[in-house]
KOLRO-775847 format. One line per 2 residues: number of its first residue (from 1); their letters; for each residue x, y, z of N, C-alpha, C. Coordinates in steps of 0.001 Angstrom, whole numbers. Example, Ala and Ser with C-alpha at 12.3 -4.5 7.8 and 13.67 -1.06 7.14 Angstrom:
REM residues 2
1) as) 13190 -5690 7800 12300 -4500 7800 13200 -3300 7800  12850 -2250 7080 13670 -1060 7140 12900 30 7870
This chain:
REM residues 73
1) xx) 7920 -73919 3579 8328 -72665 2980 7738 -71507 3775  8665 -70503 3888 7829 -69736 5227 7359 -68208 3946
3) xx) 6646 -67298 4339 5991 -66344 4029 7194 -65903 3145  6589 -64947 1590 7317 -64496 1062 7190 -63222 828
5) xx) 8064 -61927 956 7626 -60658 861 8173 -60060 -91  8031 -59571 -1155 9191 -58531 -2087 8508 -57301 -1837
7) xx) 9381 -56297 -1772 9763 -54914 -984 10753 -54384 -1624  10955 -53163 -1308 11825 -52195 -2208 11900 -51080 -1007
9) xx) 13464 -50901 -1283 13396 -49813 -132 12891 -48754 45  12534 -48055 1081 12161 -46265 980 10364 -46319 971
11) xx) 10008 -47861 843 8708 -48156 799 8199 -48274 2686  7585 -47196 2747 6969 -46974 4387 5613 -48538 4314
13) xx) 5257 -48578 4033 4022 -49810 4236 5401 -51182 4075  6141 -51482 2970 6715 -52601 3384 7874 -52831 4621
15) xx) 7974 -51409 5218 9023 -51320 6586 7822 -51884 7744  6477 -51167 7637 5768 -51799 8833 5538 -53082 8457
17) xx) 5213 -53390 7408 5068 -55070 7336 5869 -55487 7695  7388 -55548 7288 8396 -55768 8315 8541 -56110 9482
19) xx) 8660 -54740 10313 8164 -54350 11361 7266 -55263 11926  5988 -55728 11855 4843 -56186 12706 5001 -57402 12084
21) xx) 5429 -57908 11357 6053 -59431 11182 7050 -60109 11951  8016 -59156 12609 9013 -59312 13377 8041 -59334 14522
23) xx) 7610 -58788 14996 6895 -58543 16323 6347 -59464 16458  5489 -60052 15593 4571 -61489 15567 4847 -62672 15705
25) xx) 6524 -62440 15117 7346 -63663 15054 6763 -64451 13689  6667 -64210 12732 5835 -64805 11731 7059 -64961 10301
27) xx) 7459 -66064 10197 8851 -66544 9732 8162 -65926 8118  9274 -65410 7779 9147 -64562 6415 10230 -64474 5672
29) xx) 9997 -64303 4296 11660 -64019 3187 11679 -62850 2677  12239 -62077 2698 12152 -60327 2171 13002 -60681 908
31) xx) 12328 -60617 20 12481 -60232 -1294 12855 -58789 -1725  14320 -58284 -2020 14330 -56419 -2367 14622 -56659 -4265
33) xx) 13541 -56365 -4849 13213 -56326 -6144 14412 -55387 -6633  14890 -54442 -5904 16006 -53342 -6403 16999 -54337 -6129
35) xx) 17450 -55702 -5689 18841 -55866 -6017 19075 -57052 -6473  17361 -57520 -6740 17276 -58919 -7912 16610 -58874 -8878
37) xx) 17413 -59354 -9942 16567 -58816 -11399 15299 -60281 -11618  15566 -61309 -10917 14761 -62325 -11047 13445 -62293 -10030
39) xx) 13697 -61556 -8780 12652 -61348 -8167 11731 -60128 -8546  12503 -59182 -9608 11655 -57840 -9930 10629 -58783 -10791
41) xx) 11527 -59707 -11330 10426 -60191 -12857 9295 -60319 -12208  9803 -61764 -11386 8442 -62449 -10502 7616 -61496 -10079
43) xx) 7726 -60327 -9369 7019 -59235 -8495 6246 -58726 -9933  6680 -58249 -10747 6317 -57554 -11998 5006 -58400 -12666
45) xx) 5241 -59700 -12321 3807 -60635 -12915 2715 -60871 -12280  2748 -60170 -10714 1935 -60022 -9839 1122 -58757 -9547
47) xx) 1828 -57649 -9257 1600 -56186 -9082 2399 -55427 -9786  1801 -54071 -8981 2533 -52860 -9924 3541 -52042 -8317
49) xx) 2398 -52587 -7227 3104 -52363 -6154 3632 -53214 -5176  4438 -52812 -3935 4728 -53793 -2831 4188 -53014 -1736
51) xx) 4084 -54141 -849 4369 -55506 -975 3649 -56567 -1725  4445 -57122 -1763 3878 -58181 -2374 3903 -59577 -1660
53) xx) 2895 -60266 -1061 3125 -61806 -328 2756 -62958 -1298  3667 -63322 -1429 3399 -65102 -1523 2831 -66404 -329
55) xx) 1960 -66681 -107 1577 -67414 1233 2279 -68978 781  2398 -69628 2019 2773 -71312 1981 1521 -72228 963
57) xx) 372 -71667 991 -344 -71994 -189 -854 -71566 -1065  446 -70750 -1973 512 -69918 -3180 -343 -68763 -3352
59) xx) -1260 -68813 -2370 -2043 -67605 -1952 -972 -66059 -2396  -1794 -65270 -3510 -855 -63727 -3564 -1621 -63081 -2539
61) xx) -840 -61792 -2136 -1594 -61130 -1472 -669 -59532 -1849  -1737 -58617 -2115 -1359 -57073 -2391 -1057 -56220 -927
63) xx) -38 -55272 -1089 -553 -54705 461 -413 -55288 1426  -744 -54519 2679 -482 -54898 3917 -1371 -54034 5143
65) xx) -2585 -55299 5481 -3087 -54655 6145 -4018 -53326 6037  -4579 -53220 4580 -5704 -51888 4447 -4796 -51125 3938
67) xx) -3476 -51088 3396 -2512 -50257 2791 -2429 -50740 1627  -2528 -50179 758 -2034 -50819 -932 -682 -50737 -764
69) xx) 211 -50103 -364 1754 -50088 -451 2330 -49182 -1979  3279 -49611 -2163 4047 -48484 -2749 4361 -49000 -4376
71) xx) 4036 -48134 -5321 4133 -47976 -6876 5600 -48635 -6979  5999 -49375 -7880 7516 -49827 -8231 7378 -49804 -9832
73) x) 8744 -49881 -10317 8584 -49731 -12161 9978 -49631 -12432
């Protein structure tokens, strides 16, 4: 299962995560909470913001990189 990200657009910290994930080559799933009501849930039981990571060993992770990322609701 490769890296999991939920993100929401217009969010500047989850575009560079993006961004420097691509660059890294670091196989990832972009989750956009604005156009799944099942991934908002999931995201919603984790944080209040994105990004949000899921790791290959269920590891959560807030943020990106020293950025908390962006308020969602």
């Amino acid at each position: 299962m490769a890296l999991i990200m939920y993100s929401i657009p217009g969010c500047g910290t989850c575009a560079r995560a993006k961004r420097e994930m691509i660059e890294e080559e670091i196989d990832f799933e972009e989750r956009n909470i604005n156009i799944n009501e099942q991934w908002y849930q999931e995201a919603i039981k984790l944080a209040v913001t994105v990004p949000i990571f899921i790791h290959e060993d269920d590891r959560v992770e807030i943020g990106w990189r020293g950025d908390s990322g962006c308020l969602f609701q």
